[in-house]
Each structure stands twice: as C-alpha cells, then as structure tokens.
Backbone as CSV, one residue per row, in Angstrom:
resi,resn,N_x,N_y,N_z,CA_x,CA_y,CA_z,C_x,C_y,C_z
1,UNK,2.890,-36.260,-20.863,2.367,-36.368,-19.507,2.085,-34.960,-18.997
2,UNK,1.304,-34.459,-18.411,0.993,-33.532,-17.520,1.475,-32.987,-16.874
3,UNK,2.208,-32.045,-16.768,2.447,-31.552,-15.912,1.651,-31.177,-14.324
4,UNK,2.191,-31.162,-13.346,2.059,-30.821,-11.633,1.494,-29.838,-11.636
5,UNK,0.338,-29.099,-11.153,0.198,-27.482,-11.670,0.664,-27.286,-9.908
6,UNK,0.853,-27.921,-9.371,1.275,-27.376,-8.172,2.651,-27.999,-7.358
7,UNK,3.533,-27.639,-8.646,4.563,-28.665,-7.737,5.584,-28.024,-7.055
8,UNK,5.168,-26.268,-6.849,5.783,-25.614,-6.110,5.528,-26.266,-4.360
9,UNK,4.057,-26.099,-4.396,3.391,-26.812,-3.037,3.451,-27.849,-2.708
10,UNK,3.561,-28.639,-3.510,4.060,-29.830,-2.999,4.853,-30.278,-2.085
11,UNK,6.249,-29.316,-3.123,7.527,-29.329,-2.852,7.778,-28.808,-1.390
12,UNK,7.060,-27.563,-1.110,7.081,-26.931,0.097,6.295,-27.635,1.123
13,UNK,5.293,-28.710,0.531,4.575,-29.226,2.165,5.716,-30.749,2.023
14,UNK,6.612,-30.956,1.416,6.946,-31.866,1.507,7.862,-31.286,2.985
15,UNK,9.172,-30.324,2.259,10.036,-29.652,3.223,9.390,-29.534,4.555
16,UNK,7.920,-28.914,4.877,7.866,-28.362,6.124,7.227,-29.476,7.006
17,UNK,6.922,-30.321,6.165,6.186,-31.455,7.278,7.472,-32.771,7.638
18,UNK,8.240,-32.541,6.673,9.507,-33.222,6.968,9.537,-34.578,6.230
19,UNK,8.662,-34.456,5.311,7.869,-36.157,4.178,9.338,-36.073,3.428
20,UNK,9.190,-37.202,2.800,9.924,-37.022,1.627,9.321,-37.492,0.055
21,UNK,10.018,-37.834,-1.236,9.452,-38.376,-2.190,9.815,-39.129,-3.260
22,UNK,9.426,-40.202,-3.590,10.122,-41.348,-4.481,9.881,-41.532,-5.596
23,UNK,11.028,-41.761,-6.428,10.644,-41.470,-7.908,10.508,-43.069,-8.153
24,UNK,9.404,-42.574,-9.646,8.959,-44.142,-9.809,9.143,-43.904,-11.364
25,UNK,9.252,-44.965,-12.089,9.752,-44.974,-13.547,8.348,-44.896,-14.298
26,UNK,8.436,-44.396,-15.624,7.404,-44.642,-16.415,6.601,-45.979,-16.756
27,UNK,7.414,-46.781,-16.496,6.962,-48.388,-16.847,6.346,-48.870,-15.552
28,UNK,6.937,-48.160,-14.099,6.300,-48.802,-13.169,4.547,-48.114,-12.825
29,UNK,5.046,-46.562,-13.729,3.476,-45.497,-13.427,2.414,-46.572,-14.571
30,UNK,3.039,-47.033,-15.438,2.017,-47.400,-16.608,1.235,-49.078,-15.868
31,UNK,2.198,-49.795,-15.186,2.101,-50.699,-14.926,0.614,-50.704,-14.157
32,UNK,0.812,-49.919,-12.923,0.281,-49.982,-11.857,-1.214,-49.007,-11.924
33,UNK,-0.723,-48.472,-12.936,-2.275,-48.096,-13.263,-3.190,-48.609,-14.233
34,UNK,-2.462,-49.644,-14.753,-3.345,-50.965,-15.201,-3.478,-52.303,-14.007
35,UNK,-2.689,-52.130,-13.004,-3.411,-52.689,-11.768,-4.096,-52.142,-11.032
36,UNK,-4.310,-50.826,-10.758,-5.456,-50.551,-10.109,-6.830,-50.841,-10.961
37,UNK,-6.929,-50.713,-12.089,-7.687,-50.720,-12.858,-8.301,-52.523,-12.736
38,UNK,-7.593,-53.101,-13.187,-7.531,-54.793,-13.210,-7.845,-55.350,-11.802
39,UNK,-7.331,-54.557,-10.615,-7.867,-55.287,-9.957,-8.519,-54.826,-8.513
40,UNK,-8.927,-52.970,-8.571,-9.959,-52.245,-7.865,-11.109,-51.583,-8.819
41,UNK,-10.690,-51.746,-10.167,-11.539,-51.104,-10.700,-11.290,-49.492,-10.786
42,UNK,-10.544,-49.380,-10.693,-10.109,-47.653,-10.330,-9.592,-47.687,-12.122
43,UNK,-9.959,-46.156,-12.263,-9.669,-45.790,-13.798,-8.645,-44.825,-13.443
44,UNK,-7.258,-44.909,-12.635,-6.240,-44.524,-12.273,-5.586,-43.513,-13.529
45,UNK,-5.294,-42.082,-13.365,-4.202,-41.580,-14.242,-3.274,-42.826,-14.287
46,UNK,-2.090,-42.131,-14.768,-0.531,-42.843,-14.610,-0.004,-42.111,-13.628
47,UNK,-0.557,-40.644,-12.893,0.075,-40.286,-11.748,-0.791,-41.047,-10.875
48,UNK,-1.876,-41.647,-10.675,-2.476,-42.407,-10.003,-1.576,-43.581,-9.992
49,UNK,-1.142,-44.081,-10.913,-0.136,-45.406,-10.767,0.841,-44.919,-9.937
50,UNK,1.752,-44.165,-9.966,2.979,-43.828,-9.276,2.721,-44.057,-7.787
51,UNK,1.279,-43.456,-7.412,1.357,-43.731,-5.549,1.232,-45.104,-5.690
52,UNK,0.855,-46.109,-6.501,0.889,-47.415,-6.366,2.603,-48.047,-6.143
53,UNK,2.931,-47.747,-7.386,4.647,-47.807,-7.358,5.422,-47.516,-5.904
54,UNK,4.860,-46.072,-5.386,5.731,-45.715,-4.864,5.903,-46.434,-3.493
55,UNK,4.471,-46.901,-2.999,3.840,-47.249,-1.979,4.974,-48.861,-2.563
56,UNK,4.953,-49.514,-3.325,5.702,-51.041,-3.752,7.114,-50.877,-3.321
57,UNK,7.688,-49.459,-3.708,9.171,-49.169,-3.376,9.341,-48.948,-2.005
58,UNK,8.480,-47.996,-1.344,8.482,-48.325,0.437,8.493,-49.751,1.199
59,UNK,7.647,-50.232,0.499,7.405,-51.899,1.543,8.893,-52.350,1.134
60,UNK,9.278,-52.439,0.182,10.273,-53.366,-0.397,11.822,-52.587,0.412
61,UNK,11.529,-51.407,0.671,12.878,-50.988,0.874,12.696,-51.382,2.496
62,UNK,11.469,-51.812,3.030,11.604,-52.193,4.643,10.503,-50.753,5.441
63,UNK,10.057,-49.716,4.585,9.799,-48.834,5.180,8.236,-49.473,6.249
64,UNK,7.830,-49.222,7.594,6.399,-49.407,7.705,5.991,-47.983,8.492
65,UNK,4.607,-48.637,8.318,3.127,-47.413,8.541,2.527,-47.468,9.574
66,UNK,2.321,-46.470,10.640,1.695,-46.328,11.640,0.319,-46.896,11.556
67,UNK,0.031,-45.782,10.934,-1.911,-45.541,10.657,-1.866,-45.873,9.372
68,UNK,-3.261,-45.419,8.875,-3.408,-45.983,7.258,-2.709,-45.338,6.487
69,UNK,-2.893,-45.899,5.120,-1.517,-45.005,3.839,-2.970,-45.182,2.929
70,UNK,-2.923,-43.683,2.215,-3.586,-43.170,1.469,-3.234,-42.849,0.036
71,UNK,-3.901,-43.657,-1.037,-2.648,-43.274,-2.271,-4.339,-42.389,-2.898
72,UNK,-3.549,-41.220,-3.393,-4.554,-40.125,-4.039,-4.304,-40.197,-5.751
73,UNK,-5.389,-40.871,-6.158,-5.893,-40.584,-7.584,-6.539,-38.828,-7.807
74,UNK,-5.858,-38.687,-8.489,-6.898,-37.204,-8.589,-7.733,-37.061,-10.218
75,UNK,-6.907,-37.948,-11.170,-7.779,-38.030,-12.278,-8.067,-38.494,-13.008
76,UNK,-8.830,-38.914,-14.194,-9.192,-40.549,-15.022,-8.451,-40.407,-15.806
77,UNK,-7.946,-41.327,-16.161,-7.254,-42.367,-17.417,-8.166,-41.565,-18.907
78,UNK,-9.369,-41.392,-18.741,-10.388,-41.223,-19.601,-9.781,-40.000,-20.203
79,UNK,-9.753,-39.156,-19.215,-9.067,-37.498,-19.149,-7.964,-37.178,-20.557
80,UNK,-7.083,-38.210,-19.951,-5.722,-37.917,-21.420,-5.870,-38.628,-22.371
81,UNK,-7.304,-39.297,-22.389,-6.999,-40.443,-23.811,-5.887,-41.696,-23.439
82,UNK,-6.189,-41.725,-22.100,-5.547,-43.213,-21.942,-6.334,-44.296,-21.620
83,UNK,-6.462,-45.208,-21.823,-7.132,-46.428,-21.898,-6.459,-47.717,-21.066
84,UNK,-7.009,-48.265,-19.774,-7.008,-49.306,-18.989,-7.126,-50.651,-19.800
85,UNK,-6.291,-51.526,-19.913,-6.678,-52.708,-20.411,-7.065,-53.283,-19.980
C-alpha cells in the first residue's frame, strides 16, 4: 500500500482544527472500494475505500453531520494495479 506523502499535514490539520481520525481495517478499505465502484461507478483507491468505511463507522457509532460530508478519492484503482470487480 502507499504510503501518505503527507501525513505529517494531515496529522497537524487534524490537531489544529480539532477533527479527529478513524482507523478502518484492510478488509473494510478493500470492501468499500469495490462498493464505490459497484455501485457509483467510482474507480476508488483502497484509500478511497477507507473514507467509505470510515464514514460506516461514524453513522454506526451514532455520530451526525451538520452540512454535507465529503469523502475524497484522490486516486484510481488503475494507478496500483488494482482492479474493481
């Protein structure tokens, strides 16, 4: 898997804006980026799956959303030689 090339920044806009961040398992990143795929059509990384996941672990834990929730794909499946079924 890929490494974050920026997961210093991340880390730091997480701290200063006061966000936090949820870990999601490999099976749930693989999952969900064969559901975006299956059923938006999105050719989702597997870090593209995780905002799917993570966004599943918020609702479920009770968390809700003001305004809209934005899950950011940043790159294709195509990219690493991974393949959408």
């Amino acid at each position: 898997m890929p490494a974050l090339i920026g997961d210093r920044l991340v880390l730091q806009a997480l701290h200063r804006s006061g966000g936090g961040a949820v870990a999601v398992s490999e099976e749930q990143m693989s999952f969900d980026m064969q559901t975006l795929h299956a059923r938006e059509g999105i050719d989702a990384t597997e870090e593209g799956g995780a905002t799917l996941g993570a966004l599943r672990i918020l609702l479920e834990r009770g968390d809700r959303f003001d305004g809209p929730v934005v899950l950011f794909n940043t790159g294709s499946a195509l990219k690493y030689g991974l393949r959408a079924a």
